[in-house]
LOLUMRO-846672 format. One record per residue (C-alpha): residue number from 1; residue in three letters; x, y, z. Coordinates in steps of 0.25 Angstrom, whole numbers, plus 5000, padded with zeros to 4 digits. Layout:
- resi,resn,c1,c2,c3
- NUM,ALA,X,Y,Z
...
***
This chain:
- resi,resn,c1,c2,c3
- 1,UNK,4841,5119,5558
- 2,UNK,4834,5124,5571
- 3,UNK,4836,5111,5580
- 4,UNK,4827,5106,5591
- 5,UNK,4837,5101,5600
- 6,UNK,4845,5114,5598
- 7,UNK,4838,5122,5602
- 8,UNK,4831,5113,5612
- 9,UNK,4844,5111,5619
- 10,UNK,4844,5127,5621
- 11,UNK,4832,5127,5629
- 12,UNK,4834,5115,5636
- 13,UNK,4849,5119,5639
- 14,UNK,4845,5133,5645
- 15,UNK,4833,5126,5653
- 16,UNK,4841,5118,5660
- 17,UNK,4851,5129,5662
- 18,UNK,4840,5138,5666
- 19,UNK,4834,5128,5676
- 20,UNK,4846,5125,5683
- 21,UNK,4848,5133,5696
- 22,UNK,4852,5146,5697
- 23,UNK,4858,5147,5712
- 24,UNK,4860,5158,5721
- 25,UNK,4872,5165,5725
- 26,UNK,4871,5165,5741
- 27,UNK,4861,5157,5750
- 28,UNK,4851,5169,5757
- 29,UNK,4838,5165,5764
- 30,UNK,4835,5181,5765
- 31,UNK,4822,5182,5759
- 32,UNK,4827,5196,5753
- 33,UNK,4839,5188,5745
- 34,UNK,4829,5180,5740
- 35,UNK,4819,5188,5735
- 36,UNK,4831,5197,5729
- 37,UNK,4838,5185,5723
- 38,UNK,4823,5179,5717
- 39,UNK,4819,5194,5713
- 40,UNK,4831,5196,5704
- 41,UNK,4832,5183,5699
- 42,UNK,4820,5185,5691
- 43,UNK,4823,5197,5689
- 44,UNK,4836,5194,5681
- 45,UNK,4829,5181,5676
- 46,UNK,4815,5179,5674
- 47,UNK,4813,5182,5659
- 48,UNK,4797,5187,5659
- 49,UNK,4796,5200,5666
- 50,UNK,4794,5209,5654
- 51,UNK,4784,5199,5648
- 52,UNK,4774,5196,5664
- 53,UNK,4777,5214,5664
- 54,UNK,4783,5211,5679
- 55,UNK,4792,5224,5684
- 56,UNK,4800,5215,5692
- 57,UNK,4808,5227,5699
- 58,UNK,4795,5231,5704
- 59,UNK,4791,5216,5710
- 60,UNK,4803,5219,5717
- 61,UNK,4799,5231,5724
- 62,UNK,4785,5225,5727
- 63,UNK,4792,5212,5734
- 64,UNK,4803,5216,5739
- 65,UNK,4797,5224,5751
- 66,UNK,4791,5210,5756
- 67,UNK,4804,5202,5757
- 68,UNK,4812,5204,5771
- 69,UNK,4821,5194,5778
- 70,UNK,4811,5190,5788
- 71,UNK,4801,5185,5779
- 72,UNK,4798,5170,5780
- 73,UNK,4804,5160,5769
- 74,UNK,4788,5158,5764
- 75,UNK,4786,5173,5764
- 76,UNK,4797,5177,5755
- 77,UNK,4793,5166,5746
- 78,UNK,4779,5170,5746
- 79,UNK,4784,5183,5741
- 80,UNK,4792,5180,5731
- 81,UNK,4781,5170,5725
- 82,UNK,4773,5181,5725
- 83,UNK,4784,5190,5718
- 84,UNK,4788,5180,5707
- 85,UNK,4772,5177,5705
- 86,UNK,4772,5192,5699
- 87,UNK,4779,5185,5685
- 88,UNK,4767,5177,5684
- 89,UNK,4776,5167,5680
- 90,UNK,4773,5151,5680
- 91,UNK,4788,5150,5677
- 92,UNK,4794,5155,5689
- 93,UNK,4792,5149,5703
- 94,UNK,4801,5150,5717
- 95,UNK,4802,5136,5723
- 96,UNK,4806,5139,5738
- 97,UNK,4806,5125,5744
- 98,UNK,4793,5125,5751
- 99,UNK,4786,5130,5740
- 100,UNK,4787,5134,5725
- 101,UNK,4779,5146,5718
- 102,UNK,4773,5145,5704
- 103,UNK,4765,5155,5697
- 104,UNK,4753,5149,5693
- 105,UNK,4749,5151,5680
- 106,UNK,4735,5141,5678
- 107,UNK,4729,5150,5688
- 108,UNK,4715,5152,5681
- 109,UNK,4716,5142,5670
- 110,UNK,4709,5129,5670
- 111,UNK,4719,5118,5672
- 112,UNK,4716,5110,5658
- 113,UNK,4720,5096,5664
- 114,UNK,4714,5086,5673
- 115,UNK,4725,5075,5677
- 116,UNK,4712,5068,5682
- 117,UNK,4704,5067,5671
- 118,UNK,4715,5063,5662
- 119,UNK,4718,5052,5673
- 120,UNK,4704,5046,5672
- 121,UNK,4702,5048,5657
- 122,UNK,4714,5050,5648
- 123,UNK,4725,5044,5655
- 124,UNK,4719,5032,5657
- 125,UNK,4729,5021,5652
- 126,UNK,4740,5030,5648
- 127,UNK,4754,5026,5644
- 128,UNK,4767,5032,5652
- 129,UNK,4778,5033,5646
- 130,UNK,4789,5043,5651
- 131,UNK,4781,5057,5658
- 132,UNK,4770,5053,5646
- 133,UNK,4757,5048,5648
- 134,UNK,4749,5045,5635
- 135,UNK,4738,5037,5627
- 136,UNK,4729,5035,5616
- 137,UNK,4718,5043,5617
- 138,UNK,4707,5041,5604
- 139,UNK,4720,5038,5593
- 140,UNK,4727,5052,5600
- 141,UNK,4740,5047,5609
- 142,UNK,4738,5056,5622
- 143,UNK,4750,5060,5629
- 144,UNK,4753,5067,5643
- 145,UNK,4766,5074,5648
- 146,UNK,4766,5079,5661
- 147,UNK,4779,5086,5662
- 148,UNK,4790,5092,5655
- 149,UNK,4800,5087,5666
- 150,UNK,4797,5074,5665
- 151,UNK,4807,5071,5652
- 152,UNK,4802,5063,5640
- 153,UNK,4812,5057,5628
- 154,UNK,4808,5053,5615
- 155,UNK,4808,5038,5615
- 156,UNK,4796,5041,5628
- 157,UNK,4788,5049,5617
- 158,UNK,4792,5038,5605
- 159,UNK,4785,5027,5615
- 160,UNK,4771,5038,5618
- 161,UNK,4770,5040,5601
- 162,UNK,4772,5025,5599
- 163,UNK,4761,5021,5611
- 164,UNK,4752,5032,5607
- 165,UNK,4754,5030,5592
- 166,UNK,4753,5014,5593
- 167,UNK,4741,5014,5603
- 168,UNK,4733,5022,5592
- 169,UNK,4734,5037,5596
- 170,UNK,4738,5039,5581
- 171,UNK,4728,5052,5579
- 172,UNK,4739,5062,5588
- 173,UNK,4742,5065,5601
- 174,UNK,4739,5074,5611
- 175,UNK,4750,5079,5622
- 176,UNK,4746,5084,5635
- 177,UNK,4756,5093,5643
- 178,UNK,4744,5100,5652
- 179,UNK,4750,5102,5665
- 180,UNK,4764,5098,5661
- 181,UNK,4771,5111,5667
- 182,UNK,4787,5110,5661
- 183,UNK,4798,5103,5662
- 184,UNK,4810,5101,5654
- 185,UNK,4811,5106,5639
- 186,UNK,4819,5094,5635
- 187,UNK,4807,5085,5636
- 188,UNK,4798,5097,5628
- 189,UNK,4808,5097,5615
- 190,UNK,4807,5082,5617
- 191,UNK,4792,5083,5616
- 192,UNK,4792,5093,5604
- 193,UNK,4800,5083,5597
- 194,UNK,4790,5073,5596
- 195,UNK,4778,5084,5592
- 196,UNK,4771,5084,5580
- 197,UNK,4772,5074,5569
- 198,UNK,4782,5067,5561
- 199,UNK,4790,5075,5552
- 200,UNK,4801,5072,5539
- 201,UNK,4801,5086,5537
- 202,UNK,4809,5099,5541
- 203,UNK,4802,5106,5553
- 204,UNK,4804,5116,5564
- 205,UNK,4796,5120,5574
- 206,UNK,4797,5133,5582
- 207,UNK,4792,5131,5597
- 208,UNK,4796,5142,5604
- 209,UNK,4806,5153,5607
- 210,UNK,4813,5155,5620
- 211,UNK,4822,5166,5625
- 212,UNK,4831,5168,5638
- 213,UNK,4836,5178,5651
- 214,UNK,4849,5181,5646
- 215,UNK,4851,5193,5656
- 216,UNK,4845,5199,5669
- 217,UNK,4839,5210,5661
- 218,UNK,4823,5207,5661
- 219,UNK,4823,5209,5646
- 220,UNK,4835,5201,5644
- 221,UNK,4830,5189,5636
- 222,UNK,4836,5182,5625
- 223,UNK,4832,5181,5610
- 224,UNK,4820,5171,5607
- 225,UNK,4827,5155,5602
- 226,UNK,4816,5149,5595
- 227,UNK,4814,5131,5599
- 228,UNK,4812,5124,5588
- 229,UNK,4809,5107,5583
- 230,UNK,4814,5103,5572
- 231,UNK,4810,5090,5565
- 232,UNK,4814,5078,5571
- 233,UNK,4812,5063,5571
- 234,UNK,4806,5060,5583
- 235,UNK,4793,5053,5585
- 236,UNK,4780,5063,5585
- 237,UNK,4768,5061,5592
- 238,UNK,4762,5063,5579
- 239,UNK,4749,5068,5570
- 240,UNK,4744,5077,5580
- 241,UNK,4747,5082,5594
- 242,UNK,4740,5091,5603
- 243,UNK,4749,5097,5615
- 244,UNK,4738,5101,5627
- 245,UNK,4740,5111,5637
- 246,UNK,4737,5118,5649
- 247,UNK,4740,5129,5659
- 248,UNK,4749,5120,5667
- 249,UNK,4758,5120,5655
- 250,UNK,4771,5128,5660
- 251,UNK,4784,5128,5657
- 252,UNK,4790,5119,5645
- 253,UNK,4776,5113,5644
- 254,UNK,4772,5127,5641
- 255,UNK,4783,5125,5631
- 256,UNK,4779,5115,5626
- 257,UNK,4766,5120,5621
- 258,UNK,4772,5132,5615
- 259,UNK,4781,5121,5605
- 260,UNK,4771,5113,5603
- 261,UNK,4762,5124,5596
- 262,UNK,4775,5122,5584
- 263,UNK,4768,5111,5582
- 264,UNK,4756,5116,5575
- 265,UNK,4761,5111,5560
- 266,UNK,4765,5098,5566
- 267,UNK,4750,5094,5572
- 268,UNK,4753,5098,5586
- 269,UNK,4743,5107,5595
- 270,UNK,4741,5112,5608
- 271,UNK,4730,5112,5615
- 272,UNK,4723,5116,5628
- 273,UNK,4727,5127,5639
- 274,UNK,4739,5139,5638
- 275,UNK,4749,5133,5644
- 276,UNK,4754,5139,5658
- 277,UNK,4765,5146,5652
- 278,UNK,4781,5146,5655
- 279,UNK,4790,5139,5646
- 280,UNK,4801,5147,5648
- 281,UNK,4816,5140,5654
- 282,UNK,4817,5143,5668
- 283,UNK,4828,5147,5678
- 284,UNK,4829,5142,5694
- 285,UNK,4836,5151,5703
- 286,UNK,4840,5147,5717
- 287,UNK,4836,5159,5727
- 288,UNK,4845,5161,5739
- 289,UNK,4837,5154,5749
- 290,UNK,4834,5142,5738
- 291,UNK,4822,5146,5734
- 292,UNK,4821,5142,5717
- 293,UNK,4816,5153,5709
- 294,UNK,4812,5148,5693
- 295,UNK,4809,5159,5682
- 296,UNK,4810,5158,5668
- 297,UNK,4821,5163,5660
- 298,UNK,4817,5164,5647
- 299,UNK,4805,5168,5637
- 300,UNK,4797,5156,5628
- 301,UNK,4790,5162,5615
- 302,UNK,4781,5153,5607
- 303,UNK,4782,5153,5593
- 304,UNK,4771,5164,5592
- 305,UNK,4782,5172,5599
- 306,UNK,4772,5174,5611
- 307,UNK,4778,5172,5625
- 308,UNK,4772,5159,5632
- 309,UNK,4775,5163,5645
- 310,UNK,4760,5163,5649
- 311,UNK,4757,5150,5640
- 312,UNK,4755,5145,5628
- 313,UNK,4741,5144,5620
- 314,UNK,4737,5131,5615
- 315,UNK,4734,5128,5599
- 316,UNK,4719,5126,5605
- 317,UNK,4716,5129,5618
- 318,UNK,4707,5118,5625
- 319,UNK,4702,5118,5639
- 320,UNK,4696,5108,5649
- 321,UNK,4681,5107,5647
- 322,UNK,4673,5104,5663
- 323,UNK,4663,5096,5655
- 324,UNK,4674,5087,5649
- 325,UNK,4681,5087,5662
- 326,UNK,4666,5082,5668
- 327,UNK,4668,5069,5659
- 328,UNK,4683,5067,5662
- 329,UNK,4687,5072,5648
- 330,UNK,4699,5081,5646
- 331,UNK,4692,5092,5635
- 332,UNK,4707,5095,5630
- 333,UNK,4713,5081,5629
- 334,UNK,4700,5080,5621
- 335,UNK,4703,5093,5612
- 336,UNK,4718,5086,5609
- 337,UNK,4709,5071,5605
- 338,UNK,4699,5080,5594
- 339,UNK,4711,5091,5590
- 340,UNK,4719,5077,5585
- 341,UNK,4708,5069,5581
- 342,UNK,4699,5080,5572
***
């Protein structure tokens, strides 16, 4: 029988391996060492050129005409920010000391979440246990979780379903990850164990499929391992759950999203914006001059066998309304409350 904790082990045991740091051979504060050594490091790494279309030889030739020795430390990095910016890639970032480049990829889209308004109106009186805020709100148990790096266990979520459940949010729950941007897979198998309801019988749920570098080749990739759940006893959050999202969903967030649409059959929706994208288990590399370098170094399928390098769709999409934002009302908490309470 296909395992959870299996196959969870897989990921989480190449994520850590993944995110340990990869270091150079020889100290050079040359900028044209580093831009060779950050250059072919993608190159023989990065696992999405095929899918973006980037002809990365020709990248090449079009940088590497701006890199000389007696260019300033800010100037080189400049450059090669505005190299690796070509992936269009939320996943990759170079973190030099003084500063650290991410691709921005909510450039455009509403931002779906108002920490000030929730302040004044739905987090009034919360409960805090572990990273998770939550609440009753009209017999549905409210919960937020802020960030996949901060770890959660299950006796943490056994107290939230006992508070929620013993408070009177009896009717479902809605989860909000909206501006939660990764973290640690453990803490999202963790999650998933507790997702949808309580079950005697035999169930597996397919929530994604990952496949990884295995050579320097750009089309060296791995075949696809499907993640699966399996029936287990721990405690659910029960009846119905809605999972929101926004832009500012990256990472093991976006992740997240994409296993939680297994769900469906168990009562569990997502809701709100297309994720920000990512998902995939990420390498750092240590340039010469000790500047960090972080791609991704494998591909994520959802179970629709789409790639959700560029997000993931919600169930239903919700947006923010102004008019509801006008009279302090979050219009997609207030989806979530009318999708459990029809």
């Amino acid at each position: 029988m296909r395992n959870i904790f299996i196959l969870g082990l897989l990921i989480v045991i190449a994520f850590s391996s993944c995110e340990k740091l990869l270091m150079p051979k020889e100290k050079s504060e040359k900028p044209t060492e580093v831009f060779e050594e950050l250059w072919k490091t993608l190159d023989k790494g990065y696992t999405y050129f095929d899918y973006k279309g980037v002809r990365w030889d020709s990248v090449y030739m079009m940088y590497r005409p701006k890199i000389s020795d007696t260019m300033t430390e800010r100037a080189l990095y400049d450059t090669c920010v505005q190299m690796i910016n070509l992936l269009r890639d939320g996943s990759v970032s170079l973190n030099a000391g003084f500063a650290t480049s991410f691709y921005n990829t909510t450039g455009g889209y509403a931002a779906n979440f108002r920490k000030d308004l929730l302040e004044r109106t739905y987090w009034k009186g919360y409960e805090r246990t572990g990273p998770f805020m939550y609440k009753v709100i009209d017999s549905v148990g409210y919960i937020y979780y802020g960030s996949f790096n901060d770890d959660v266990n299950d006796a943490q979520i056994d107290v939230m379903i006992d508070f929620l459940k013993g408070s009177g949010g009896t009717k479902g729950t809605i989860l909000d990850i909206r501006n939660n941007t990764g973290g640690k897979t453990e803490n999202m198998y963790t999650m998933f164990n507790h997702l949808g309801i309580d079950s005697s019988f035999e169930y597996s749920i397919y929530l994604f499929a990952t496949a990884y570098k295995n050579g320097v080749e750009h089309d060296a990739i791995s075949d696809f391992i499907g993640s699966y759940i399996e029936n287990n006893d721990k405690r659910k959050f029960g009846r119905r759950t809605v999972v929101l999202t926004n832009r500012a969903n990256y990472g093991v967030a976006s992740l997240f999203a994409t296993g939680a649409k297994g769900f469906t059959r168990h009562r569990v929706r997502v809701m709100g914006d297309t994720t920000g994208g990512g998902g995939a288990i990420p390498a750092s590399y240590e340039l010469p001059n000790g500047w960090i370098i972080k791609y991704p170094t494998s591909i994520v399928k959802d179970a629709d066998g789409s790639y959700i390098e560029n997000g993931v769709t919600p169930d239903t999409v919700v947006t923010m309304k102004p008019a509801d934002e006008a009279l302090n009302k979050d219009s997609m908490i207030d989806a979530a409350l009318a999708e459990i309470l029809k």
